[in-house]
N, C-alpha and C positions, 0 to 999 in steps of 0.2 A: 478196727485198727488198734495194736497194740504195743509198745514199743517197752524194750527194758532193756538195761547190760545187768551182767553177771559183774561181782569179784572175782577176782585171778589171785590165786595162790602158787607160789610159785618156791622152788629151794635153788638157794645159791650159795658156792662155797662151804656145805653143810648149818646153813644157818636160814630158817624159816624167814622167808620176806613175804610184806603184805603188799599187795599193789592195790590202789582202785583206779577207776575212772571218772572222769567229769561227770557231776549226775546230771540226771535226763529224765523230763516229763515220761511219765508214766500216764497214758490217755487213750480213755476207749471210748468208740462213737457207735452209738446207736441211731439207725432212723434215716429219713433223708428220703424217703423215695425210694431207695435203692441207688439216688446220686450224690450220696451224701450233703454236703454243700455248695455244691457247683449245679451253678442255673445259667442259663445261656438265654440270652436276648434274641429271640427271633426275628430280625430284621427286615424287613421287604428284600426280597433278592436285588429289586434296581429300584432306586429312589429320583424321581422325575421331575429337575427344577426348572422355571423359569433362568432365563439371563437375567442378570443385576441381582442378584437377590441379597435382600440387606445384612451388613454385617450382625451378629446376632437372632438371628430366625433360626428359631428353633426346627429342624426338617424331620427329627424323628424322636417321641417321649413315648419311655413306657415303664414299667416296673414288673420284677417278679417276683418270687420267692421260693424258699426250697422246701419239701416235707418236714414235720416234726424231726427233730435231731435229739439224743440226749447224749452229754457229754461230761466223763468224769475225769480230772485229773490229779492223780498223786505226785506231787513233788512242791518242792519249797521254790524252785525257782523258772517260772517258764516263760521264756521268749516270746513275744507277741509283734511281730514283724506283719508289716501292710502293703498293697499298693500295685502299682505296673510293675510286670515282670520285664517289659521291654520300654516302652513309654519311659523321657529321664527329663529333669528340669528344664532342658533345652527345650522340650518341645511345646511348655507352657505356652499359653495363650491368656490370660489374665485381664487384659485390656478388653478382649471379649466380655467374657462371666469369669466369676469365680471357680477355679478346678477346671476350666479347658485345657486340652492339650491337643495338637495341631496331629490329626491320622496322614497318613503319605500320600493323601488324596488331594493338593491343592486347595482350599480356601473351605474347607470342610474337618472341623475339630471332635470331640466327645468330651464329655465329662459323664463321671459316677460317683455316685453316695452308696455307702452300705449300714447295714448294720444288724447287728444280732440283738437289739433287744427293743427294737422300736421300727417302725415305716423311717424309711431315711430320708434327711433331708440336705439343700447342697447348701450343709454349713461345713467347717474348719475341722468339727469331729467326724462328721459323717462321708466326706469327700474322698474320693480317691484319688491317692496323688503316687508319685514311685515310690517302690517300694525301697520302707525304711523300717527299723528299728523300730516300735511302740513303746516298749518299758517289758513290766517282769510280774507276772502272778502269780500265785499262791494257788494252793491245793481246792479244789471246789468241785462242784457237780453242778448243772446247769441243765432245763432244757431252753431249746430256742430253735426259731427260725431263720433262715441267711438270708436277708432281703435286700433288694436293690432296684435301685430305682437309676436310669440311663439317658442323657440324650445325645443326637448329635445336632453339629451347631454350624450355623453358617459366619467363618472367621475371616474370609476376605472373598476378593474373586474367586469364583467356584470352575474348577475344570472338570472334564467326562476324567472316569477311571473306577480302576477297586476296588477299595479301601480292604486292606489287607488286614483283616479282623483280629490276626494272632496276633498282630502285636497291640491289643487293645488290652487283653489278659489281663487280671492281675486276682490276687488272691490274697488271704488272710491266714498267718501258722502260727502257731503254739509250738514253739522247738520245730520238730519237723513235720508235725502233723499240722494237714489242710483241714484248716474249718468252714470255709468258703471260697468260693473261687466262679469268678464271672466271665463268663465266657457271649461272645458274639457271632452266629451266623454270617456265612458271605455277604455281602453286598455290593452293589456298582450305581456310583451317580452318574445318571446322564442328562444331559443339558436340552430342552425342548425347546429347540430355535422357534422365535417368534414370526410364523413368514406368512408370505400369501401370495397367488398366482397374478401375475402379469396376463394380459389378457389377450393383449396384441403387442409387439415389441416393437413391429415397425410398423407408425401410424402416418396415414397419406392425409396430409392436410391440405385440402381445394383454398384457396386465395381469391377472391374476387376478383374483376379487371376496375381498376379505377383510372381516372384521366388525370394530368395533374392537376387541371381544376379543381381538383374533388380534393383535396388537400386542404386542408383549416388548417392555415400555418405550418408547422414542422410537421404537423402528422395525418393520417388517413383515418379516414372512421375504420370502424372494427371491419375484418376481412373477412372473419371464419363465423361458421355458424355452429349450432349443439352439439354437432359431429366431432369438434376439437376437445378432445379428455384424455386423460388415462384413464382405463379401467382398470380394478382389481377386483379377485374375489379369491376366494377359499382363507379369508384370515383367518389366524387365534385370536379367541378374547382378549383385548387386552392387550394389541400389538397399536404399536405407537409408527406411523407410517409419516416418513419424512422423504422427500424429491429436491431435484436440484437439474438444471441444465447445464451440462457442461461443454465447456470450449473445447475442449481434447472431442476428436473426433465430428466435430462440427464444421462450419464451410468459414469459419471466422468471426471472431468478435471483437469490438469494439466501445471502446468507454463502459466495459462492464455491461454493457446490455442491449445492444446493438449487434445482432445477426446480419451477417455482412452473407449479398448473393452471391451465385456463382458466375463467373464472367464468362465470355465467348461473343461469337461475331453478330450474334440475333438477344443479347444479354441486354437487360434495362441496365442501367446505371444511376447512381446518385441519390438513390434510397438503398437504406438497409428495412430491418426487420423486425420488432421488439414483441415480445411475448407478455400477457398480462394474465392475471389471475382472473377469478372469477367477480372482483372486484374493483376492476379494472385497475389494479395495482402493477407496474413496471417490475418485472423479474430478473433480478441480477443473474447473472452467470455463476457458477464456482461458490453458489452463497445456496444454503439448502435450505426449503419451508416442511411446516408440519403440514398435513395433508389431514389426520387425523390425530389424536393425540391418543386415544384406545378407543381401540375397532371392536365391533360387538363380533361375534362369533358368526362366520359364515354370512356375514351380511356384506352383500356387495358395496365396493367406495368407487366415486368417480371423483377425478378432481380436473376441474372444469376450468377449461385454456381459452384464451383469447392471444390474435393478433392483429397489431397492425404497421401500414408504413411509418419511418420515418426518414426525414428529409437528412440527407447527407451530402448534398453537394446539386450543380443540377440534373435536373431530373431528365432522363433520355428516356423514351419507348423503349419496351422490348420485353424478353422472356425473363420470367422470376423464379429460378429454383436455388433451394438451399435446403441444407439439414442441420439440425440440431440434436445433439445425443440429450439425452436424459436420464436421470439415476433413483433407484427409488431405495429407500433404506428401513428395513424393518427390526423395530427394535424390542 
């Protein structure tokens, strides 16, 4: 690449005038590959996070560099300008790492260091920030390398999408000649929901018959036997499984934890219903427990239910049916 203006002589009104023009680097590049200073970050085409992923987690580090370059310029004064060509202070992230800058992807940033005369590192000289101004150099010959070192960075909640790599760009000029310039392959984040298969949806819970005699006070010994669970299976590693029973589509609740039955002309009366864990702990309604806090991969969970009567009023013979919805939450 080689750049120069000419003097312009010119006659006006019979009298010799000299013009010039602004002077201008005089710079020729040898080398490179055949791509001069422009190296491009080969990116994973799709990048595959978990949900929550902490602010600052690094999701993609790499570095490149470009073939030998040699580079001479004549002139006394040459422009040294840096940085994003689109990327502007606004899209700073700083509260992250130092040198983030937020891509149009939702909770997913970058930052770059460069440098021609050293491995870069993400300090204040070597950073890439928009492009500005540098200052002014002087005539030299140099050889070197354009190296650069990239990550991307997790800056808040993460959404699925593109990341529209072009405006990641940025380069490094000497007047108007490129001495490096970084460029980024496509890519797309997508979010890898943490889940797992329900096993049965609607589970038939048998109740035993008890007399009211059988009552110790307010309540009934246990009703159900092994048979009463959820089953799950097919989890991710790592999936954090929380349940809850809920009053919305249920036959009725009361005091937070009372399954109320369902009435008619052959209906028992004056007991309700209360669900217990596997510890015979009392399960509120509309209040959600862990079930697991991280499931191991593909290993089946059961989470194991009990019920039984309680006393609500007096107690009459008869038929006991009720439902209770339930909710499982993978997180």
């Amino acid at each position: 690449m080689r750049l120069s203006r000419e003097t312009l002589v010119g006659a006006m009104a019979g009298a010799t005038m000299l013009f010039s023009l602004p002077a201008c680097a005089l710079c020729t590049f040898t080398g490179g590959g055949g791509n001069g200073g422009v190296v491009t970050f080969n990116v994973p085409a799709v990048i595959q996070l978990e949900p929550d992923v902490a602010v600052g987690t690094i999701i993609y580090d790499a570095s490149v560099e470009s073939g030998d370059i040699t580079q001479s310029c004549d002139s006394s004064s040459v422009q040294v300008r840096k940085g994003y060509l689109s990327l502007s202070d606004a899209d700073a992230r700083e509260d992250v790492l130092p040198g983030v800058y937020q891509t149009n992807v939702a909770g997913i940033g970058v930052r770059v260091a460069a440098s021609t005369t050293q491995s870069p590192n993400y300090n204040e000289a070597d950073l890439i920030r928009p492009s500005s101004y540098i200052g002014m150099i002087r005539s030299f010959s140099t050889d070197y390398n354009y190296r650069a070192t990239a990550q991307l960075v997790v800056t808040g909640k993460v959404e699925e999408g593109d990341i529209n790599t072009s405006l990641l760009t940025s380069r490094e000029t000497y007047d108007n000649d490129v001495i490096g310039e970084i460029r980024f392959s496509p890519t797309s984040v997508r979010i890898t929901a943490n889940t797992c298969n329900l096993v049965d949806k609607n589970i038939y819970v048998p109740l035993k018959t008890v007399n009211s005699q059988d009552f110790s006070g307010q309540y009934s010994d246990i009703l159900t036997d092994d048979s009463f669970k959820i089953a799950i299976t097919d989890c991710s590693a790592g999936t954090k499984i929380d349940y809850q029973f809920s009053s919305t589509g249920s036959t009725g609740v009361t005091d937070g934890s009372v399954l109320r039955i369902a009435t008619g002309d052959n209906a028992a009366g004056g007991i309700g219903i209360q669900i217990l864990d596997k510890s015979n702990a009392v399960l509120q309604f509309d209040h959600s427990y862990t079930a697991i806090a991280s499931a191991l991969d593909n290993v089946p969970v059961e989470i194991s239910l009990k019920a039984r009567y309680i006393k609500t009023g007096e107690v009459k013979a008869g038929k006991v049916d009720s439902v209770a919805t339930f909710e499982l939450f993978y997180r």
